[in-house]
C-alpha positions as CSV (number, residue, x, y, z in Angstrom):
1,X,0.0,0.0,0.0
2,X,1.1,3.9,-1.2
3,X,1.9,6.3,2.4
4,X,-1.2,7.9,2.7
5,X,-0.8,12.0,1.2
6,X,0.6,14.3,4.0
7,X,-1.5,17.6,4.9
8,X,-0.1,20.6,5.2
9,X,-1.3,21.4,8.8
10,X,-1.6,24.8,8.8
11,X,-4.0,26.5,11.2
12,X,-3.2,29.9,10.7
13,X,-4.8,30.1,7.2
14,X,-4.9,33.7,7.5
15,X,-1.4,34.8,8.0
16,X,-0.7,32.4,5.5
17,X,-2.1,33.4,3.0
18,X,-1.3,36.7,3.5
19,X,2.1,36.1,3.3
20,X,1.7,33.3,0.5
21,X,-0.8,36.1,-1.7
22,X,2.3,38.8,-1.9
23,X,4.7,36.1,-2.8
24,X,3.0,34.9,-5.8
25,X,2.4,38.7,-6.8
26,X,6.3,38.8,-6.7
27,X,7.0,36.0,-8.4
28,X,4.0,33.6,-9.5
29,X,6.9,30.7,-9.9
30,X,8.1,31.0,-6.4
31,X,8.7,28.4,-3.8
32,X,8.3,28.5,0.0
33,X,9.7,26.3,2.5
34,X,7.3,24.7,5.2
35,X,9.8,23.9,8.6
36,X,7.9,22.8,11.1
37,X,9.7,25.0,15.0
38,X,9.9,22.1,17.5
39,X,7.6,21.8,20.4
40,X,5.7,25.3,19.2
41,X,2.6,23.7,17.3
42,X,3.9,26.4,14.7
43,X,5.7,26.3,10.9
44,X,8.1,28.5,9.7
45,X,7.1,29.6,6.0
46,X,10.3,30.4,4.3
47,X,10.6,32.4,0.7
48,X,13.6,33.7,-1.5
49,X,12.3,37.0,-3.2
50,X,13.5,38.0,-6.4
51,X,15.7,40.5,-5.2
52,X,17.9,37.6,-3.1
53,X,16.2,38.3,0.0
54,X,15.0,35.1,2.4
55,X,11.9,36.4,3.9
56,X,10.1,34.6,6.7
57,X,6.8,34.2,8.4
58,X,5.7,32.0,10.9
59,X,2.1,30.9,11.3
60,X,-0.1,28.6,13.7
61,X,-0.2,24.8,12.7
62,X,2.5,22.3,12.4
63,X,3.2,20.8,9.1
64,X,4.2,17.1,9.1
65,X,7.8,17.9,8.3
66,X,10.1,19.8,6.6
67,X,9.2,20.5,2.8
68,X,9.0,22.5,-0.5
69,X,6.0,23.2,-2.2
70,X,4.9,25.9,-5.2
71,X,3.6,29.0,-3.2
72,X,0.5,29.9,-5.6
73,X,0.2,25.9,-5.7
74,X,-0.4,26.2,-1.5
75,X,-2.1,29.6,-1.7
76,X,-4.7,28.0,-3.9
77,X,-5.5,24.9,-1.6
78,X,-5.7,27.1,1.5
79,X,-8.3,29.5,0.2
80,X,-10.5,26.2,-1.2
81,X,-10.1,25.3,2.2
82,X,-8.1,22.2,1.6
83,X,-6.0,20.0,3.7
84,X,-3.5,18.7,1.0
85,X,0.4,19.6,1.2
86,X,0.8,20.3,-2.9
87,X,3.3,18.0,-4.7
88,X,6.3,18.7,-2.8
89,X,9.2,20.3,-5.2
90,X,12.0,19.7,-2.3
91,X,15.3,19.2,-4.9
92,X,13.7,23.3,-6.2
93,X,15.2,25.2,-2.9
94,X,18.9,25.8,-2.9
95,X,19.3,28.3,-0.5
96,X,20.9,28.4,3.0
97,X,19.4,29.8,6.3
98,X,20.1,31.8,8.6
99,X,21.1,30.4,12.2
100,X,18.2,29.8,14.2
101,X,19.9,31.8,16.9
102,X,20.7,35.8,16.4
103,X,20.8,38.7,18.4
104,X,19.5,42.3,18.3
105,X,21.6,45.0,17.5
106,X,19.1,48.0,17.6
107,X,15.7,48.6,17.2
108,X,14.2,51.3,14.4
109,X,11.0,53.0,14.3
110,X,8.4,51.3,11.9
111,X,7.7,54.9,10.7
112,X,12.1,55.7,10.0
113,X,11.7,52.0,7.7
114,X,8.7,53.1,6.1
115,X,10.1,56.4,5.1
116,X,13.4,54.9,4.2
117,X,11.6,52.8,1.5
118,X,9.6,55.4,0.4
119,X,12.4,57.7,-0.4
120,X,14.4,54.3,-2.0
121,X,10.9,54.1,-4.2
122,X,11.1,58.2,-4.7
123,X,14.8,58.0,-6.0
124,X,13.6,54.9,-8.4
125,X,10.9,56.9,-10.1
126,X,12.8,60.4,-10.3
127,X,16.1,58.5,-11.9
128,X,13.9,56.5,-14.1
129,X,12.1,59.7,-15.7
130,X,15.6,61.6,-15.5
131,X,18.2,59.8,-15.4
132,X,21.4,60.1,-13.5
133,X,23.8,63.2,-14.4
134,X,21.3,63.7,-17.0
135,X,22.4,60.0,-18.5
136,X,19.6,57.5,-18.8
137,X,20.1,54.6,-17.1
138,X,18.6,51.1,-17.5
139,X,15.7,50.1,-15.5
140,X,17.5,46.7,-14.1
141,X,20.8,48.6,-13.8
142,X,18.6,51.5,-11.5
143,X,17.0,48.7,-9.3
144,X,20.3,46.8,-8.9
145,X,22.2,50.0,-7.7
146,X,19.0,51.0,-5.4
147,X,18.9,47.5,-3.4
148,X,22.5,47.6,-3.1
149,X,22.7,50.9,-1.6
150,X,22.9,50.7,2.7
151,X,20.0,52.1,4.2
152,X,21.0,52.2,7.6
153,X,24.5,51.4,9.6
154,X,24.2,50.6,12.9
155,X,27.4,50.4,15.1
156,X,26.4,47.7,18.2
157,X,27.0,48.9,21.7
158,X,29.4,45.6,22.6
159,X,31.0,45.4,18.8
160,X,31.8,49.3,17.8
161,X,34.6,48.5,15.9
162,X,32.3,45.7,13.7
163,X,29.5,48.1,11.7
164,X,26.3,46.5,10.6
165,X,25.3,47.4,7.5
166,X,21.7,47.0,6.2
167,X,21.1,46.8,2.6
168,X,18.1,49.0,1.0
169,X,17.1,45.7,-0.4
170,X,16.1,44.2,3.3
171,X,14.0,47.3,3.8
172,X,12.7,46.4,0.7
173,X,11.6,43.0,1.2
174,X,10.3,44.1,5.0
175,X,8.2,46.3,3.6
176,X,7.1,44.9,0.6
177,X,5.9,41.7,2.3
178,X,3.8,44.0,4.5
179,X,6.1,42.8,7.7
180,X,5.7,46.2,9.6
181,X,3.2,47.2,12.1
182,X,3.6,50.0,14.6
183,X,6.0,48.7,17.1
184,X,10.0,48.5,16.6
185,X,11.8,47.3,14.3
186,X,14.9,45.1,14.9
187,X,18.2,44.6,13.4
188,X,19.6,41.5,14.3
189,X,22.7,39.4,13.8
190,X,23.1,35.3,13.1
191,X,27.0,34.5,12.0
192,X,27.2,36.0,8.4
193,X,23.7,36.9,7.9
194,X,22.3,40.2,8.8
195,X,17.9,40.5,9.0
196,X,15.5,43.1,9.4
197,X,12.8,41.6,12.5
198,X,9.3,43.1,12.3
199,X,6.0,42.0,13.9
200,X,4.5,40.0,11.2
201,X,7.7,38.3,10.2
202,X,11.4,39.2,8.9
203,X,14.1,39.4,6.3
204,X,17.2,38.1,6.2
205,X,20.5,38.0,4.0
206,X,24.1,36.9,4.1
207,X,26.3,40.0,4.2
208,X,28.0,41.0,1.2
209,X,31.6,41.3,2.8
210,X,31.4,37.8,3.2
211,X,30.9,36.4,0.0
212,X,34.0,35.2,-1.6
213,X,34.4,32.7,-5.2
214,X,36.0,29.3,-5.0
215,X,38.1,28.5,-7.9
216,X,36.8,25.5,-10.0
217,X,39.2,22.7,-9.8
218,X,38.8,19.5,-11.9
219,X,38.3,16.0,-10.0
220,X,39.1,12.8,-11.7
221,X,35.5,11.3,-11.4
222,X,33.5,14.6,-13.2
């Protein structure tokens, strides 16, 4: 006899579609990661947005284990009220995450993040219309350049000499994935990875300093 099909034992249908619905508006291909958090009764819904930003929510209901299914896939059995984990697409994530431990290295106003990515938005438009030094400048080439930018460096209390620098493209994917509310913000800190913490979930990605290429070498077996 076939293993009966798993479910995807979510409870909090809600949140997850909320966070499923602005994924697939991103990126209607995208992926998201189901990883059940031990002992909470909770999963950890985990995204790569276009822009190379992991973006997280975590939602009521634990799924069976640990898998990878099509987000507008999921979205679409949630809102016909379905049970069914979609065909699971595991071998389709590549990506790291970050530590499940961090720490917080300061705390920003909602409203400061907000109108840090309205002015990223602002610049977008007004170089897009303009250009730059009265050059144009290719719409991919503009966005690269904007998400690249540091938004915000914030020197930690018990590391001064080790700056944390937060890319315009975590404010971004914050925002974007409708992750504020009214309370703080955090900056925190997990090894190499740098994320953005706000109430209805957070962003997270490696820092840029500490990417480095491997040389290809040949091996005798391919």
């Amino acid at each position: 006899m076939s293993a009966p099909a798993l479910g995807h034992g979510l409870a909090g249908v809600a949140d997850a579609g909320a966070f499923l619905a602005r994924l697939v508006r991103l990126d209607p291909a995208t992926l998201v990661r189901l990883r059940p958090v031990p002992g909470a009764g909770r999963t950890a819904l985990w995204a790569r947005l276009p822009w190379g930003v992991l973006v997280v929510r975590t939602v009521e209901g634990a799924a069976p284990e640990d898998a990878t299914v099509a987000a507008a896939e999921l979205l679409a059995e949630l809102a016909a009220g379905g049970a069914a984990l979609p065909r699971r697409r595991d071998d389709g994530w590549r990506w790291a995450l970050p530590p499940v431990a961090s720490r917080a290295v300061e705390a920003l106003p909602a409203d400061e993040v907000r109108r840090i990515a309205a002015a990223a938005a602002g610049a977008l438009r007004e170089a897009a219309t303009h250009g730059v030094g009265g050059r144009a400048v290719g719409q991919r080439a503009l966005r690269d350049a904007l998400l690249d930018h540091v938004a915000v460096v914030v020197t930690p209390d018990d590391a001064p000499d080790a700056p944390v620098e937060v890319p315009q493209r975590l404010v971004q994917g914050l925002v974007r994935m409708g992750f504020l509310g009214t309370g703080d913000v955090q900056v925190r800190v997990a090894g190499r990875w740098v994320g953005l913490v706000g109430p209805y979930g957070a962003a997270w990605s490696q820092k840029a300093a500490e990417f480095a290429l491997t040389p290809v070498s040949s091996h005798p077996n391919g």
